[in-house]
C-alpha positions, 0 to 999 in steps of 0.5 A: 576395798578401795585400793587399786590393784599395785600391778594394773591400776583396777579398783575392781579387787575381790576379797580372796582371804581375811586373817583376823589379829594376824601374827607381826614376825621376826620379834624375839622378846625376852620375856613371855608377851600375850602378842595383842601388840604384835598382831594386826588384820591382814586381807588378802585381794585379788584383781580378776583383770590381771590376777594379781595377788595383794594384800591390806593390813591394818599396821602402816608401813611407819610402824614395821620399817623404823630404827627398830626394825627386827628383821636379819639375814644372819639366819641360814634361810636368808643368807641361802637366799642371798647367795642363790641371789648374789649367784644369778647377779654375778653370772649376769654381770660377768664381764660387764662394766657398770657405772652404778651397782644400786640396790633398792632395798638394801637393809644392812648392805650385806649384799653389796657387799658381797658384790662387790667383793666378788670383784664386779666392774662399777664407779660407784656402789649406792643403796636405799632403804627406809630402815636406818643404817646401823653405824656397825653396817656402814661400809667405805666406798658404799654410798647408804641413802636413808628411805624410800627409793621412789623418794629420794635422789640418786646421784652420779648419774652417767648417761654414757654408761649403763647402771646395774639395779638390784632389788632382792625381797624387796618389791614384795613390800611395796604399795603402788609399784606400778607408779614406783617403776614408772618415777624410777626409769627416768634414774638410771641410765639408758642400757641399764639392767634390773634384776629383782626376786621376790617370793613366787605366788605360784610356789607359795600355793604349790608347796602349801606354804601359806604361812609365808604370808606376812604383814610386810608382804603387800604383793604376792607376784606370779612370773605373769604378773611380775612380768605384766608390772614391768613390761607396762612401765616399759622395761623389755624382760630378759629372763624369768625363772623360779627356784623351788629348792630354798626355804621359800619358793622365789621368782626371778626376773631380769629386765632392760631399761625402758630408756634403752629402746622402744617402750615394752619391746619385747627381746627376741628370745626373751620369755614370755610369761603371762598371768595364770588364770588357774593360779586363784583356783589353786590357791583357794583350793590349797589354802583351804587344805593347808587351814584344815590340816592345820587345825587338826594338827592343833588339835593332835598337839593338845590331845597328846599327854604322854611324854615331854614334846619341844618345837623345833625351829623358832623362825622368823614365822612359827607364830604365823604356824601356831596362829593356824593350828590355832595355838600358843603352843603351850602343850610345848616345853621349850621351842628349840633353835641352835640359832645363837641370838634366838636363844632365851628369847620368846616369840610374842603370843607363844609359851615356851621359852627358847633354847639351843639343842644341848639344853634338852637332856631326854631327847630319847624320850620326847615328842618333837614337833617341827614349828618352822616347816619351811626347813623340813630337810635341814632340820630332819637331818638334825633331828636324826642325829638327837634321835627324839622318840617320835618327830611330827610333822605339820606339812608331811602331807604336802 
């Protein structure tokens, strides 16, 4: 491996996990495909001098981020981590005038959108994404600049009065944020304030939640080493927390700009976060737990011939689930989800065709296996009131 480590700089990375001909996600197709065009090796690294997280995968960034780019927030799990997002920003903006509200990373605008008509004081409100905007996202009064933000100029610069940078789900994806940050600083103005989240490596090995690892996630950030990224560059850190009650474990981060003050001063009374050393046994140790319980799972699904048994949940990752129960889920007659642009679809790689719960007529009857574990409480729920014979499922053990 020849790749520096995104948060240090090490060329010293050790392999922590290989994932052959691993699933693409957030593909809905309207006709049943093998998936051998959807799939692509993903490795997981570690660096032993910051234990930093990363991963490599064999698809190249042009071929995940262009016009064609199938990712959405109009699902209940994006739009609960937007609003838990949108929450903290407002909380910290509160009372506050900004000259610019930036967001890198900012897809459809949906985010700032809510922002801003949550009433936040700014002049101007720019966002960056490399995807291209639809013409049906475009907003008055919200500036969209087409790419990478480490790229592209930002204008409107006022010195004289401070900016307000977002990034949410965003510099998970990103190769070299180490360099990217440093470039960045000289953009905003001094006093400015940065607040990003990002899914928490701590939570992902916690909750055993191994299936939320994807292709367009390159960094698998702790709190230590997010912390460890920013306070390099020099931005002073404010506040750090992780949040364990959505349908992905996040962590959040609040700095200061280096131009604001001394490089890396530390505030007083600002957390300090270092790096878990015991983070890398834990998740050799649950990544091993989660594969083999998987597997068995697998193999329980394929022994069972009794019955009609549907998946319930199509997400953005029930192929990552399938791939690691080592299945395309043919044993399962459809795959069910209540979610209006899902339905009739297939997920590359997978059987059943997908349809909304009112399709199903012998609920009674049916064996139900959860295929998007990570909402295990909204879909239970569900699950109670259409009353199937027996529910599995694939993560009760953790």
């Amino acid at each position: 491996m020849n790749s520096a480590c995104h948060v240090c700089g090490s060329r010293n990375l050790v392999s922590l996990q290989s994932l052959p001909d691993y699933p693409l996600n957030s593909l809905y197709l309207p006709a049943y495909d093998e998936g051998g065009s959807y799939r692509g090796d993903l490795t997981l690294h570690h660096c032993p001098n910051c234990l930093h997280i990363q991963a490599h995968s064999s698809v190249p960034p042009d071929a995940l981020y262009h016009e064609g780019y199938r990712y959405t927030v109009n699902n209940a799990g994006a739009q609960n981590r937007q609003g838990f997002f949108a929450e903290r920003v407002l909380r910290f903006a509160a009372g506050r005038k900004f000259n610019r509200v930036i967001e890198l990373g900012c897809f459809d605008l949906s985010l700032l959108k809510k922002l801003r008509a949550a009433g936040i004081a700014a002049n101007h409100w720019i966002g960056v994404d490399p995807v291209p905007l639809r013409e049906a996202d475009r907003s008055g009064g919200i500036l969209f600049i087409n790419g990478y933000f480490q790229d592209v100029a930002i204008p409107h610069l006022n010195r004289d009065l401070p900016d307000l940078v977002v990034s949410d789900q965003v510099f998970e994806h990103i190769p070299g944020t180490r360099d990217v940050l440093s470039a960045l600083a000289e953009a905003f103005a001094p006093d400015s304030s940065f607040i990003i989240c990002v899914p928490s490596a701590e939570l992902l090995a916690e909750n055993f939640s191994f299936h939320n690892i994807i292709h367009e996630h390159l960094n698998y950030f702790s709190a230590g080493t997010l912390a460890k990224l920013f306070t390099d560059a020099g931005y002073r850190l404010r506040h750090s927390e992780l949040n364990n009650e959505l349908t992905v474990g996040l962590l959040l981060q609040i700095y200061g700009n280096p131009r604001s003050g001394a490089r890396a001063a530390q505030e007083p009374g600002a957390p300090r976060v270092p790096a878990r050393d015991d983070l890398l046994t834990k998740f050799r140790r649950n990544f091993r737990i989660f594969h083999n319980v998987l597997g068995e799972v697998g193999e329980l699904i394929r022994a069972r011939a009794e019955g009609p048994m549907y998946g319930f949940g199509a997400s953005d990752i029930t192929a990552n689930l399938a791939y690691f129960m080592q299945s395309d889920f043919a044993e399962l007659a459809n795959l069910v989800d209540d979610t209006p642009y899902k339905k009739n679809q297939y997920i590359p790689h997978l059987k059943p065709r997908i349809v909304g719960s009112e399709s199903i007529a012998n609920w009674p009857d049916a064996t139900v296996l959860i295929t998007a574990p990570q909402a295990n409480r909204a879909i239970i729920g569900r699950l109670l009131t259409l009353q199937p014979r027996r529910i599995i499922n694939p993560l009760n053990a953790f």
